[in-house]
DODREN-684435 format. One line per 2 residues: number of its first residue (from 1); for each residue x, y, z of C-alpha. Coordinates in nm, 3 decimals. Layout:
// DODREN-684435
NUM	X,Y,Z  ...
This chain:
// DODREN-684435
1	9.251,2.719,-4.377  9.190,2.921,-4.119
3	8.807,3.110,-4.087  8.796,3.459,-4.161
5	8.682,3.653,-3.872  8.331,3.842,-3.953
7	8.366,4.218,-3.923  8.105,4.328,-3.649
9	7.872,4.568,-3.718  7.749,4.801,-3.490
11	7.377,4.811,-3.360  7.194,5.107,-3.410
13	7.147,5.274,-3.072  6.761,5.232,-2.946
15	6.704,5.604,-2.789  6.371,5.640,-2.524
17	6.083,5.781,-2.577  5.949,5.976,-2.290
19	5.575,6.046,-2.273  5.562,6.396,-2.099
21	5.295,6.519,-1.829  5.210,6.862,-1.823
23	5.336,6.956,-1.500  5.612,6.921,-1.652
25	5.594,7.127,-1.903  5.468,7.394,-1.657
27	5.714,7.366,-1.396  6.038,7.318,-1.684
29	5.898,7.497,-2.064  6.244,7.399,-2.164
31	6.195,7.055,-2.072  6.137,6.985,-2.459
33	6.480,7.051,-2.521  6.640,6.876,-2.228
35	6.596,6.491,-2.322  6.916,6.484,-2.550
37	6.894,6.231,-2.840  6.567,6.061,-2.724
39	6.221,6.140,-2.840  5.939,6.291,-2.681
41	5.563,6.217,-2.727  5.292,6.504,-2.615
43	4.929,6.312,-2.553  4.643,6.542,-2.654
45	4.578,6.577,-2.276  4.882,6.740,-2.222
47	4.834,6.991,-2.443  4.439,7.035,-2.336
49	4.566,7.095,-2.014  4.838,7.353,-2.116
51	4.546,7.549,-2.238  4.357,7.531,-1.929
53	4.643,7.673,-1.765  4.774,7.938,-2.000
55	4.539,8.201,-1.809  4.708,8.416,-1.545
57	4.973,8.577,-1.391  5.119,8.321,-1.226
59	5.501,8.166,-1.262  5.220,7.840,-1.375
61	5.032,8.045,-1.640  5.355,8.212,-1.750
63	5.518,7.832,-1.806  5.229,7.703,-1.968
65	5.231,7.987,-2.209  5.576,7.964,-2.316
67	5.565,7.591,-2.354  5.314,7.637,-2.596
69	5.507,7.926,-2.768  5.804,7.646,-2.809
71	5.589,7.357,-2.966  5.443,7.650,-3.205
73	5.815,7.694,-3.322  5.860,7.355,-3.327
75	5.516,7.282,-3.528  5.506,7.577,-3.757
77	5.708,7.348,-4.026  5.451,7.242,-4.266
79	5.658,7.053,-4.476  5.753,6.806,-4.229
81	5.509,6.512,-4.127  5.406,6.553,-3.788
83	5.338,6.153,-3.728  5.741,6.071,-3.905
85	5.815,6.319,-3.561  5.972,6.678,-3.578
87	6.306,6.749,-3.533  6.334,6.939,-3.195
89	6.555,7.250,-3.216  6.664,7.498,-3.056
91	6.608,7.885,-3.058  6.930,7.906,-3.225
93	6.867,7.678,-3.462  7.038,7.373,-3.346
95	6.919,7.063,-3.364  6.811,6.937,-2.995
97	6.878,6.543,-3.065  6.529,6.379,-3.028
99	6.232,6.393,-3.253  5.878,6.530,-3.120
101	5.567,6.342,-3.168  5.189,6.467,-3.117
103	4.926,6.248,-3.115  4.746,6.244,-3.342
105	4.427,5.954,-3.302  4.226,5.843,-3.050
107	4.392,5.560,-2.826  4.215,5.336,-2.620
109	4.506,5.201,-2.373  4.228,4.932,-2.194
111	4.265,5.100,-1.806  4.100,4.885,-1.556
113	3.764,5.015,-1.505  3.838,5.160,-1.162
115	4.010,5.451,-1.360  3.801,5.728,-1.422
117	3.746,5.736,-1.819  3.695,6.081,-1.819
119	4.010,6.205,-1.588  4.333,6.340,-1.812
121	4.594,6.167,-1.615  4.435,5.832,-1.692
123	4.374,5.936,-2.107  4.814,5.994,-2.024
125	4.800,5.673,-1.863  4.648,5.498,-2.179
127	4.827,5.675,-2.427  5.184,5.535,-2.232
129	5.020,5.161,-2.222  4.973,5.225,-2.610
131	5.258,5.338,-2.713  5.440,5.034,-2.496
133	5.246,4.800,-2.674  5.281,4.957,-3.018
135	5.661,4.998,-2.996  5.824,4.679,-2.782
137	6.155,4.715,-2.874  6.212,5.077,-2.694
139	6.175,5.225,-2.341  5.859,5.436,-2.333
141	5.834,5.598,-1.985  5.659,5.839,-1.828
143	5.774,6.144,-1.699  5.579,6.320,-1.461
145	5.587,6.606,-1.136  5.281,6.398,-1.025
147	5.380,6.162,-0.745  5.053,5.964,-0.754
149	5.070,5.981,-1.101  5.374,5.750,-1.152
151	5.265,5.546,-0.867  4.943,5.453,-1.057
153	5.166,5.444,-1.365  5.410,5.186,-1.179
155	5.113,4.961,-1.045  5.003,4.963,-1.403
157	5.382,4.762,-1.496  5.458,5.145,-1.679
159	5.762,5.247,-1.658  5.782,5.625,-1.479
161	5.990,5.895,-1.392  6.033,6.213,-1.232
163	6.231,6.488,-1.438  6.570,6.520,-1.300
165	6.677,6.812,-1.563  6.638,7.109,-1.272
167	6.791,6.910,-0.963  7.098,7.108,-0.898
169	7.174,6.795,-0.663  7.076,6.420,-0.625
171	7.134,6.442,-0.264  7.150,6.762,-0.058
173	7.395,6.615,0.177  7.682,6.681,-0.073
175	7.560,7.037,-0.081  7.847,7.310,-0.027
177	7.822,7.441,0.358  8.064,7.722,0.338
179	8.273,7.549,0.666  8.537,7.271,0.608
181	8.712,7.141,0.904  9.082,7.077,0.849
183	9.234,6.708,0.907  9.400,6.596,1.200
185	9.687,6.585,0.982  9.664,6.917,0.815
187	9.972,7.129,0.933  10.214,6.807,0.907
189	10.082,6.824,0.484  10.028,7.145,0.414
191	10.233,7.335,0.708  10.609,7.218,0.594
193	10.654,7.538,0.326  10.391,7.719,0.494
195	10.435,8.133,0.506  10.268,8.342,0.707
197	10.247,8.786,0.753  10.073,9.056,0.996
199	9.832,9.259,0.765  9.521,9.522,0.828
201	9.494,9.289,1.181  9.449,9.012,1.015
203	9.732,8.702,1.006  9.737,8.535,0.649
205	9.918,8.190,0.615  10.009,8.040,0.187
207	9.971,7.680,0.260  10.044,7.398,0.040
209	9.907,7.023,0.034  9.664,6.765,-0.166
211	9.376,6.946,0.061  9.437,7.292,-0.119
213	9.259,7.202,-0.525  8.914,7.101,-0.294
215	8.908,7.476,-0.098  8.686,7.705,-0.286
217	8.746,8.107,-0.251  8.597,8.259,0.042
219	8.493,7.900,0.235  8.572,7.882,0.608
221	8.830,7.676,0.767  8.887,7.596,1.161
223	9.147,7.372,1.356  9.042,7.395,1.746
225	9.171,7.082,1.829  9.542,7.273,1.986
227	9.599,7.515,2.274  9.570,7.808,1.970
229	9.254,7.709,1.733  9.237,7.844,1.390
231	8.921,8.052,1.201  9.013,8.168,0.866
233	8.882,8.206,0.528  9.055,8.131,0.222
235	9.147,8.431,0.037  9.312,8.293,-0.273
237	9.298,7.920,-0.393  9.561,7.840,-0.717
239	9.657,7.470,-0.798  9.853,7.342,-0.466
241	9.851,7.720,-0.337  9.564,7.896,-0.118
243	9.642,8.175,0.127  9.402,8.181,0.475
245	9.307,8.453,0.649  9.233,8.456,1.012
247	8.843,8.617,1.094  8.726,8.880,1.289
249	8.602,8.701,1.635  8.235,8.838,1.642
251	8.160,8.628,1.975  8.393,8.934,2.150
253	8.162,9.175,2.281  8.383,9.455,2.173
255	8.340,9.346,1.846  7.963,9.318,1.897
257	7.715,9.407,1.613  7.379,9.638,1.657
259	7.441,9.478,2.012  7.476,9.117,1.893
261	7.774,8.862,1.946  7.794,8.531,1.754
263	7.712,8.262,2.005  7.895,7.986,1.805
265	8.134,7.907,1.552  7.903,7.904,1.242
267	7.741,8.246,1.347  8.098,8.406,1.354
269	8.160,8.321,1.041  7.833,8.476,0.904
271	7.883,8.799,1.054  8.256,8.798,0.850
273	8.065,8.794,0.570  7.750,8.954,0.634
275	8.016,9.262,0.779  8.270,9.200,0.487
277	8.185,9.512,0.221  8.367,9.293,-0.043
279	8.116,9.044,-0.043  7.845,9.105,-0.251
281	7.602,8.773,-0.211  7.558,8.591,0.100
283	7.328,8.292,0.118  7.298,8.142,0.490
285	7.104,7.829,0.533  6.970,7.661,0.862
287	6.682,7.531,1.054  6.449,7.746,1.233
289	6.632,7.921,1.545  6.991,7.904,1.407
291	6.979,8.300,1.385  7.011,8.360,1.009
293	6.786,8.649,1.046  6.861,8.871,1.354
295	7.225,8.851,1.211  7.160,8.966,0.864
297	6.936,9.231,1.071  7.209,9.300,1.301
299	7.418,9.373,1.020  7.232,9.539,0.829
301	7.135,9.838,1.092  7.490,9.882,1.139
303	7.614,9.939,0.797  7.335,10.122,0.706
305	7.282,10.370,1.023  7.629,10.351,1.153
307	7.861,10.292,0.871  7.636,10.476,0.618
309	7.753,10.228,0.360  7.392,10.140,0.231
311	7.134,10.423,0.196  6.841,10.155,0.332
313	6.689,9.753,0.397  6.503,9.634,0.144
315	6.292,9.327,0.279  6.137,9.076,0.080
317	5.963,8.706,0.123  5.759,8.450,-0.106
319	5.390,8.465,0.060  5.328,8.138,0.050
321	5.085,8.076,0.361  5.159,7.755,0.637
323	4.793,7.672,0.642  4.478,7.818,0.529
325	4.489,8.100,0.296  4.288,8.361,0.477
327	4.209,8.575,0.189  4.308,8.917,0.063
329	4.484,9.192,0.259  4.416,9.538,0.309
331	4.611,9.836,0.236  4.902,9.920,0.038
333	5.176,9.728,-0.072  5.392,9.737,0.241
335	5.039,9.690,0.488  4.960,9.367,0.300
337	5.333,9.234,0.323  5.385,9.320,0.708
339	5.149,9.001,0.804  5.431,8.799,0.624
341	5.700,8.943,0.822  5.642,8.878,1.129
343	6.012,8.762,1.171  6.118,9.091,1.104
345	5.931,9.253,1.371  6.032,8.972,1.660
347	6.377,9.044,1.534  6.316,9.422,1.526
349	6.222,9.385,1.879  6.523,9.218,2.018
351	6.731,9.445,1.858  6.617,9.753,1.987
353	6.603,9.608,2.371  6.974,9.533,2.327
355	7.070,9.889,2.312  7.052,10.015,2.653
357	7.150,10.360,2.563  6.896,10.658,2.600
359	6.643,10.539,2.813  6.303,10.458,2.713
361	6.243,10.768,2.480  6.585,10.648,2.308
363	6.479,10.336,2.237  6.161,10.446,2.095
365	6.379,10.727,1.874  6.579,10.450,1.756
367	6.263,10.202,1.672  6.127,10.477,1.469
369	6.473,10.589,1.281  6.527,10.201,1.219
371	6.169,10.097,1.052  6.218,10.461,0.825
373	6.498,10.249,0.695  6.304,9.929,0.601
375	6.134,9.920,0.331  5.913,9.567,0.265
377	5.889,9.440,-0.044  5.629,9.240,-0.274
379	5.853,8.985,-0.489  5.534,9.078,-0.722
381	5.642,9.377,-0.810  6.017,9.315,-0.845
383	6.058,9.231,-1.236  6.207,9.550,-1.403
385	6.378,9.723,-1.081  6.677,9.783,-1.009
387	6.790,9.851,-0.628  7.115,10.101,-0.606
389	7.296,10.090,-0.304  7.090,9.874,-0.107
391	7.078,9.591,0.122  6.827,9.366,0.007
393	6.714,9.036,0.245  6.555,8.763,0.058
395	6.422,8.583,0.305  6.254,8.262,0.294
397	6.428,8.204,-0.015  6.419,7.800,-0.028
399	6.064,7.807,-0.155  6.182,8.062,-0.496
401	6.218,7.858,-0.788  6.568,7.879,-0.953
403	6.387,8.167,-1.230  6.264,8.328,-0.981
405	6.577,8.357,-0.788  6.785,8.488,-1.063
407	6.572,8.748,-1.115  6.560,8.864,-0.795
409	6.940,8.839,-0.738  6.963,9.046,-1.120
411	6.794,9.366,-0.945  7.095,9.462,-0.777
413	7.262,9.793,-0.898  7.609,9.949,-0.793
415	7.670,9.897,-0.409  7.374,9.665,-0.334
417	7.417,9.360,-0.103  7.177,9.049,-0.146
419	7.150,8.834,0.154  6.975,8.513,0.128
421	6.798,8.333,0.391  6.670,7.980,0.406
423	6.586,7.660,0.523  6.574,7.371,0.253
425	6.374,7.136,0.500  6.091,7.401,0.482
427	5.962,7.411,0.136  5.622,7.506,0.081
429	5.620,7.547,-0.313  5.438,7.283,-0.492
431	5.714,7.109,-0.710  6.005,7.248,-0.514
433	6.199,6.949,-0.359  6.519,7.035,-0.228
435	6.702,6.953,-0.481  6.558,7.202,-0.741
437	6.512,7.501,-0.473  6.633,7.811,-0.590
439	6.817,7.845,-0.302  7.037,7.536,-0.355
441	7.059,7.653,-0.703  7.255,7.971,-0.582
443	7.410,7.838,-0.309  7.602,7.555,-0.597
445	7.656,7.792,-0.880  7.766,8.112,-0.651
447	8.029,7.894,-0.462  8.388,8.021,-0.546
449	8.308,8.372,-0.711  8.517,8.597,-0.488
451	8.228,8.803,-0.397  8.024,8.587,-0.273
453	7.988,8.321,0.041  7.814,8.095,0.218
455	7.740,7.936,0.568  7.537,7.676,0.714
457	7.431,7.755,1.063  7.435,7.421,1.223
459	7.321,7.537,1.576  6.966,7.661,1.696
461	7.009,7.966,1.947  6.672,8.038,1.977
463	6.580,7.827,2.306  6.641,7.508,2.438
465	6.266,7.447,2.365  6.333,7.549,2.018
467	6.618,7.373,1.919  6.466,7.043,2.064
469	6.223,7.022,1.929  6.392,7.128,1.581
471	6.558,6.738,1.636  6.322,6.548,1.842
473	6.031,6.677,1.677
């Protein structure tokens, strides 16, 4: 007689338990919500030094204060026990996954003595070592902002980890540029059915073809590998369908702007959608001397004195200094910003020596109608505005965190333009990598919306000086 086979039962699923730091708590207050169904342990230290921090104005104190806010709503149960673990939820009222636990006794973890008893990431340190100890059939890691801190933790055989939760990307090289080059291959594919019209100056082509699903709406396309190279943007993109639109060549000097041409093929393609009134957003990323300011400059002089389609420039920056903080700054709000823009007055400068017109007394006519048109900025004092028929430069905008940037991009009213500038390999935040920049955050979640587009300026026009040492450097 044959045996029976046993019915298997399933094993109950071991979830994590992630010991959090309070960096990140101050850089994430959501991060209590964000490990799914694994727990989450808060050491006393963590919360001492969310009090220490809840003082302020800053983005910091503002965290630390709403993280505590959230474990209050979490806490406030008195029914529950808090050493069983509280069931995390939600605002709304759903359940988050994981259980929280406080602690609630002293630990002694038994450091090495070379760690300072007294120091709060080592008390972290111990409470981790306990709680692996204590519980050795589940992952307890450490999650921390701290770099040294989960070094030490490693060297200690703890298991660490940075939070992931606000990385838009892993790795930035996957991150949308805005410009696709088209295969060798591309008009054999896509060109059999292809049809193509004369409209407004502008030639439009429907092409079909497995590249078509990867094109997102308003991305930039080029073929100049034939006698007749192609520039166009995609205008509509539906299953196997998208419809291309040849560009405006900016790099004509009839078609110059504020007395500007595009001196590559990147640059051209900024100016068709920094000149483009249906385009709402633009974000254009590059290193230093690639030109992502004199253009947005460039075109914003001429829409706004010329075209009259914007009433003024709104300028704005993070003021986060390169080296020494030299202290507090006299005067009003725009005095104490124009230190901080000193790219707008080297681009201001350039500018006005390209128009030739008028002589010396028309240059200086036209220096003093342009700066009545700019208006600088604090980002301080930007929560509550709303800007109405503006063009508003964000510049610097890879060291705003992804809050920050949405509510800067939120102040614009009917007609307003926001133009972001950056360059991800130049953050200054603390915490910011480039993954969790607000300005990769845009540039990934804006991508596609018809109103909005994006560029990265590969090229450095500033100098030969400049853009070798950009690479060698």
């Amino acid at each position: 007689m044959a045996n029976k086979p046993r019915s298997r039962q399933k094993k109950p699923r071991v979830t994590k338990l992630f010991v959090l730091d309070t960096n990140v708590l101050m850089h994430d207050p959501t991060s209590l919500f964000r490990f799914e169904e694994h727990d989450v342990y808060l050491p006393i230290g963590t919360l001492e030094e969310l009090d220490n921090h809840k003082k302020g104005l800053s983005d910091v104190a503002r965290n630390a204060r709403q993280a505590s806010r959230f474990l209050d709503e979490i806490v406030s149960d008195s029914v529950a026990d808090i050493r069983a673990g509280l069931a995390i939820r939600t605002r709304a009222g759903a359940a988050a996954g994981g259980r929280l636990y406080l602690q609630t006794q002293a630990i002694n973890g038994d450091l090495p003595a070379t760690f300072a008893a007294g120091k709060t990431d080592n008390q972290i340190l111990q409470v981790v070592r306990h709680l692996q100890r204590e519980q050795p059939q589940r992952q307890v890691i450490l999650v921390s902002k701290d770099i040294n801190m989960r070094v030490k933790a490693r060297a200690l055989g703890l298991a660490a980890e940075d939070y992931f939760n606000d990385k838009v990307l892993e790795d930035t090289d996957v991150l949308y540029a805005g410009v696709r080059a088209l295969p060798a291959d591309f008009w054999d594919t896509h060109g059999r059915d292809m049809e193509s019209w004369k409209k407004d100056g502008h030639t439009y082509y429907r092409v079909r073809g497995p590249l078509v699903p990867k094109l997102q709406l308003n991305e930039f396309v080029y073929d100049d590998s034939g006698e007749r190279p192609l520039y166009a943007m995609v205008k509509e993109a539906a299953g196997r369908s998208a419809v291309l639109e040849t560009v405006r060549d900016y790099t004509h000097a009839k078609n110059a702007v504020w007395g500007i041409t595009a001196r590559n093929r990147e640059q051209n393609f900024a100016l068709n959608l920094l000149m483009n009134p249906a385009i709402d957003f633009v974000t254009l990323l590059g290193q230093a001397g690639t030109g992502k300011t004199i253009l947005a400059l460039a075109a914003a002089l001429t829409q706004v004195l010329d075209q009259k389609r914007y009433s003024e420039i709104i300028m704005t920056r993070v003021t986060v200094p390169l080296g020494e903080d030299i202290g507090f700054l006299p005067g009003t709000e725009e005095e104490k910003m124009l230190p901080w823009m000193g790219a707008l007055e080297d681009n201001l400068d350039v500018l006005n020596a390209s128009d030739e017109s008028g002589g010396e007394w028309g240059r200086a006519a036209t220096r003093d109608l342009v700066r009545s048109r700019i208006k600088v900025k604090s980002l301080n004092f930007m929560r509550g505005r709303t800007f109405v028929n503006k063009w508003l430069i964000i510049d610097e905008a890879q060291n705003l965190t992804p809050k920050q940037m949405k509510t800067l991009v939120t102040r614009a009213g009917p007609g307003t333009k926001v133009v972001c500038l950056g360059n991800i390999a130049q953050i200054d935040t603390p915490y910011l990598t480039e993954g969790s920049s607000g300005l990769t955050y845009v540039v990934d979640r804006m991508k596609g919306w018809p109103h909005a587009g994006h560029v990265t300026l590969a090229r450095g026009e500033r100098s030969r000086l400049a853009d070798h040492a950009a690479t060698a450097l």
